[in-house]
N, C-alpha and C positions, 0 to 999 in steps of 0.2 A: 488545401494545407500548404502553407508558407513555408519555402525552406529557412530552415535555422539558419541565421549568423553563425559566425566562427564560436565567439563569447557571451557569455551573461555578466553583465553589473546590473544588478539590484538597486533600485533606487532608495532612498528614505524611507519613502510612504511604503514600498514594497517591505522593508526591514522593520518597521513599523507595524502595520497589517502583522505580520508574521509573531511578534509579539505581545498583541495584542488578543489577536481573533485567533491563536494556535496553529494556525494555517494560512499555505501563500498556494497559488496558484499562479505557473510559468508556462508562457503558451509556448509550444514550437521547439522542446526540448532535445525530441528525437525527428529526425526528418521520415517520409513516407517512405524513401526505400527500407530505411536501417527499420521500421514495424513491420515494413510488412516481411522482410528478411525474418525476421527472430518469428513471428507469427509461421510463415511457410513451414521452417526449421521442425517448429513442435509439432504440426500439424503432421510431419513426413517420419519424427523420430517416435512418436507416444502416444500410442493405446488408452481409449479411455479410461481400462482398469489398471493402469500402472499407476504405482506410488513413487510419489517424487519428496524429496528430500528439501532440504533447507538451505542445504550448502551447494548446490550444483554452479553456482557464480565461481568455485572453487577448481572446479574438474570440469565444465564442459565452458568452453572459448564461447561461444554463443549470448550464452548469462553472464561470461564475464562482460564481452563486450556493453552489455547496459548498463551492469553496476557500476564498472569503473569509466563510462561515459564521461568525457571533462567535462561536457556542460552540465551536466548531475554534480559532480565533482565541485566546478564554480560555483553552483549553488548553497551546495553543502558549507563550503569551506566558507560562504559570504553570512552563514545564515549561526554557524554551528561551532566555527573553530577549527586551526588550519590543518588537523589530522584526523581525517575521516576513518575510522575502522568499519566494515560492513561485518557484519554479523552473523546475517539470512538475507534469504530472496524467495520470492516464490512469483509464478506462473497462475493466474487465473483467468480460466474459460468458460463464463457462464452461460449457460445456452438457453435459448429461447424458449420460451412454454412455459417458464416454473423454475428452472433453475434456482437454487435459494442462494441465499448471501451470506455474507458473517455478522453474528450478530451486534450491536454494539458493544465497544469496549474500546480500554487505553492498551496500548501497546507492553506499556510500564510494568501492567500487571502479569506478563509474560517474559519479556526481558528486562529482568531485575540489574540496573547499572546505578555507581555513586563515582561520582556527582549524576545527577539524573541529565546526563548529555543525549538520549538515545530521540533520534528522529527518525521518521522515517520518509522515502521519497513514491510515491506511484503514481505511475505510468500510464494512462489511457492508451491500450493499443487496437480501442476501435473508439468511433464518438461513445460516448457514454454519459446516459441521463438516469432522471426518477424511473421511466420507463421501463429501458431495461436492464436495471438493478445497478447502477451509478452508485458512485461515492457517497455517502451521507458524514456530514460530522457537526460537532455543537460548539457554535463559538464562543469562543473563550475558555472553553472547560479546561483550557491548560493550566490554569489559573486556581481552579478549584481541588486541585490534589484526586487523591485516587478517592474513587468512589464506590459504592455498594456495589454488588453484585450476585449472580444467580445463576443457576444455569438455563440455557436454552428453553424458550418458552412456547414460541409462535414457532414451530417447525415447518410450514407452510413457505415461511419467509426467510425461516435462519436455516444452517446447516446444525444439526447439535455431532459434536464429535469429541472424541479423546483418542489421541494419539502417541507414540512413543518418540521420542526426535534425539536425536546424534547430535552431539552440543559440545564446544569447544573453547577455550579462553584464546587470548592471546600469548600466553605461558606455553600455548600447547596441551595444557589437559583437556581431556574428553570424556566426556556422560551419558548418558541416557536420561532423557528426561519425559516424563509421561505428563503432558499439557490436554487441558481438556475447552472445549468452548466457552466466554465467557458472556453474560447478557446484563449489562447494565441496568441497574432498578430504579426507580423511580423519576425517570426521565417524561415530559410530555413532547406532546408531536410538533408544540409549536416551537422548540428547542431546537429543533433537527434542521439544517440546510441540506437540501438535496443540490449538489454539485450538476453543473453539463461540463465536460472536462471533452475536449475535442483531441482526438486522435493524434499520439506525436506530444500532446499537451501533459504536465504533473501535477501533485500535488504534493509539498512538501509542508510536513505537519508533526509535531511533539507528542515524543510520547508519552504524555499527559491527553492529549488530546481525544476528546470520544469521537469515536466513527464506526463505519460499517456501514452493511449496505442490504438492501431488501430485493425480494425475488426480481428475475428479469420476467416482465408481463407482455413484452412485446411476443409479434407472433413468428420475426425472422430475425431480430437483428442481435446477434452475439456480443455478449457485453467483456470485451478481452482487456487485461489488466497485469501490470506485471509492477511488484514490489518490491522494495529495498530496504533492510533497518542496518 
């Protein structure tokens, strides 16, 4: 794993790519200490049966430290427009054996914004392949607007869930919101890129964009992931 430069400039073809294919891929975002630091962190603060929130980039220094990362930041601002608001973040640890994924879907169709500015960035915070349960996403679908949907089909592969979440504007009001799993329809397999995103490595992609990701099938290697919209 290559230590990060100081900065990120994006090239053309990079800025290109990006609006094209709905997604860019930036190696070397986070350096090996600053993963496995936030990695130790959770391992030492959080129970498998605790519930984590949305907002913790908000109240724990640890999550802030990734979201507001400059080199996340540089990206953003190069990709997106020069005031980034974060929204949510979350932590995932999917473990070996079966772990399930989430299933396909746009981001769009959960955080509702106009003009439709909402991107999001994640994190590979271990290597991460098809194996065990990597990024998947279909390019170009940024392109194609929002799409059908259904709930949770293949539970072997997706997690199906519905949850209640603490939701807030930039105004400062706050909600409750009950979000539930969503599973894209009529997608085929030849559609789908399965991503290897190497540890430290991101992926920054439109929330148009379809993705998700499928069970980890490996038999040790933890598929660790941490996101930002």
């Amino acid at each position: 794993m290559k230590q990060p430069s100081k900065n990120i400039i994006l090239s053309d073809d990079q800025m290109k790519s990006y609006e094209n294919d709905g997604f860019l891929i930036v190696e070397n975002i986070l350096s090996e200490s600053e993963v496995d630091t936030f990695v130790d962190y959770e391992a030492r603060e959080v129970t498998p049966l605790e519930p984590r929130g949305l907002q913790n980039h908000i109240q724990d220094p640890h999550w802030a430290n990734i979201t507001n990362h400059p080199r996340i930041i540089d990206v953003i601002k190069q990709l997106n427009g020069p005031a980034p608001h974060i929204v949510q973040s979350m932590y995932m640890d999917k473990a070996p054996k079966g772990g399930t994924g989430v299933a396909l879907h746009q981001d769009s169709h959960y955080i509702r914004n106009e003009p439709n500015t909402l991107m999001a960035c994640w994190i590979a915070l271990s290597h991460t392949c098809a194996e065990n349960g990597g990024l998947c996403v279909v390019k170009g679908s940024n392109k194609g607007g929002l799409r059908s949907f259904d709930r949770v089909r293949d539970t072997t592969e997706h997690t199906s869930w519905e949850k209640v979440y603490k939701m807030s504007d930039r105004e400062g009001n706050a909600w409750d919101e009950t979000m539930h799993s969503f599973d894209i329809t009529g997608l085929h397999d030849h559609e789908i890129s399965q991503l290897e995103v190497s540890k430290g490595s991101a992926v920054f992609f439109t929330g148009m964009t379809i993705h998700g990701s499928f069970a980890n099938k490996s038999e040790k290697s933890p598929r660790r992931a941490f996101a930002t919209h």
